[in-house]
C-alpha positions in Angstrom: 218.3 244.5 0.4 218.7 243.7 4.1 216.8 240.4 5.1 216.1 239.9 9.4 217.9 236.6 10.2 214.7 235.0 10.8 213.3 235.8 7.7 216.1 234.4 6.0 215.9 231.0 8.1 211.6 230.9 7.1 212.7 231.2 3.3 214.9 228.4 3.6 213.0 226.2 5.8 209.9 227.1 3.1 212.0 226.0 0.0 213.4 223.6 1.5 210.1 222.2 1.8 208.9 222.5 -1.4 211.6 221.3 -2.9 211.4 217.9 -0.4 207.8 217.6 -1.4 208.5 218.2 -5.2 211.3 215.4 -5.2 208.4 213.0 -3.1 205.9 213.7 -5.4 208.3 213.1 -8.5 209.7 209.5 -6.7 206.0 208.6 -6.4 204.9 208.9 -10.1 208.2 208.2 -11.7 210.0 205.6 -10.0 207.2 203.6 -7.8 205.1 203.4 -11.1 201.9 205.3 -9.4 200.6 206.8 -12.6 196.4 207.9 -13.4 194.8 205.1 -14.9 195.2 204.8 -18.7 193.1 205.7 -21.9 195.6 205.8 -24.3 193.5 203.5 -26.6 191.4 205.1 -28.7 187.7 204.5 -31.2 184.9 205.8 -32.4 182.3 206.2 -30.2 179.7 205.8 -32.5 181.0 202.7 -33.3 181.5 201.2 -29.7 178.9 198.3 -30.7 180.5 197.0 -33.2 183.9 197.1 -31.8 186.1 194.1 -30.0 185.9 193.7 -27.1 182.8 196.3 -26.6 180.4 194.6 -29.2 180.6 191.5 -26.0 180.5 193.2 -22.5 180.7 191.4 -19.7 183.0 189.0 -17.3 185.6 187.2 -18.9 188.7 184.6 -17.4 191.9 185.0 -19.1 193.9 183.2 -16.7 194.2 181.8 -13.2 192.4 183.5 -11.0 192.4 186.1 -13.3 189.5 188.2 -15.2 188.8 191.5 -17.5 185.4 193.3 -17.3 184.5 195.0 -20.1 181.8 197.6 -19.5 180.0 200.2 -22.1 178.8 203.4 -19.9 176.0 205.0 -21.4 172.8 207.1 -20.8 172.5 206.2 -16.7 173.8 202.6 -17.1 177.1 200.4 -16.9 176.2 197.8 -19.7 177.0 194.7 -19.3 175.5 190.7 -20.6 176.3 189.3 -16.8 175.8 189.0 -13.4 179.8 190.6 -12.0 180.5 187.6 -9.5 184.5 187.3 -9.0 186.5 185.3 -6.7 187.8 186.3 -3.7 191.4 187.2 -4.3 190.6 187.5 -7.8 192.3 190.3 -10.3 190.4 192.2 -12.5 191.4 194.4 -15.6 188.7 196.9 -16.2 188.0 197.7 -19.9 185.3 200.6 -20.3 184.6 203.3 -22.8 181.6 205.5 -23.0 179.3 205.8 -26.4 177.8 209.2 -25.5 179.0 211.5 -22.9 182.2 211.9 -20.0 181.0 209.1 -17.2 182.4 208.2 -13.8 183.9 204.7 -12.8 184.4 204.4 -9.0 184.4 201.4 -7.1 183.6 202.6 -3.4 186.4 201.1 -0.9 188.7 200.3 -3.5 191.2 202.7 -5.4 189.5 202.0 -8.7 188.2 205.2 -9.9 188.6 206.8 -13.6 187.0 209.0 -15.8 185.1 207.3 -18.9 185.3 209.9 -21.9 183.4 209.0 -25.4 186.2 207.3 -27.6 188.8 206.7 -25.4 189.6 203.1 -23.7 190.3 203.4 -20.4 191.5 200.5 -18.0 192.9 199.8 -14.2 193.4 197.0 -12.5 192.1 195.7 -8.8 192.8 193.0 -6.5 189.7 192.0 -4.5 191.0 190.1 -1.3 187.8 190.5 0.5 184.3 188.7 0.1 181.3 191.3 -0.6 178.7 193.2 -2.2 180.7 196.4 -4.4 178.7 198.6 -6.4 180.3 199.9 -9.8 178.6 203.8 -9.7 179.6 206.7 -11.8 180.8 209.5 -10.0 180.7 212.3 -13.0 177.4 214.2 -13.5 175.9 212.9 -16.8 172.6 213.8 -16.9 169.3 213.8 -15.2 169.5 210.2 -14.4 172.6 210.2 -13.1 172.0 209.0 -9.7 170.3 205.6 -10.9 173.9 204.9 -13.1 175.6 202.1 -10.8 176.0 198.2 -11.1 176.8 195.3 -8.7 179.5 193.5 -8.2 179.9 190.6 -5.7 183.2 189.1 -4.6 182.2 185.6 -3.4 184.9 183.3 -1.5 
């Protein structure tokens, strides 16, 4: 088979391409450590309220300047027994699990965002450097009230 020059120099320059945005993509998730958030952690859901650390939701300090929020989503709410006020500079470790159907966590402006599905534990952490009102919504259809499902949170300095 006889290939025009030119056609010859587009199929190179096209796999050469792919293969330079293969070997970025693989240096990104391997080596840099940018991996989706975990949920490797797993219970039963029909026993989330009874269950360390979900049978206490809320804010907790576990070292300086440091904090995990535990959160239960369910039926068009994040629960939770507290106010979410966190220091400026402060680092969180999200803790959340779902008791009854696939839920979205999204923190608007930041790069927290996961998917909550019944009986797994799913967790990221986030940095807040700057003072301000965040709102904790879920960004995965659950039901009819779906658009009411969202919770503040308030970095104060």
């Amino acid at each position: 088979m006889h290939m025009h020059k030119l056609e010859r120099l587009w199929l190179m320059i096209g796999s050469g391409a792919l293969i330079l945005f293969l070997m970025v993509i693989g240096v990104n998730a391997f080596a840099m450590g940018h991996t989706p958030p975990s949920d490797s952690e797993i219970l039963d859901p029909t026993q989330v309220d009874l269950t360390a650390p979900f049978d206490d939701p809320g804010l907790k300090k576990i070292g300086e300047n440091e904090y995990e929020l535990v959160l239960v989503a369910q039926a068009f709410t994040f629960q939770s027994n507290d106010e979410i006020k966190i220091p400026e500079g402060a680092t969180v470790h999200f803790k959340v699990t779902s008791k009854d159907v696939v839920h979205g966590f999204q923190i608007p402006k930041t790069n927290v965002n996961m998917m909550i599905t019944p009986g797994h534990i799913n967790t990221i952490t986030h940095t807040f450097d700057e003072a301000g009102q965040f709102l904790i919504l879920c960004n995965e259809y659950c039901g009819v009230g779906h658009q009411a499902m969202g919770v503040p949170l308030e970095v104060i300095k």
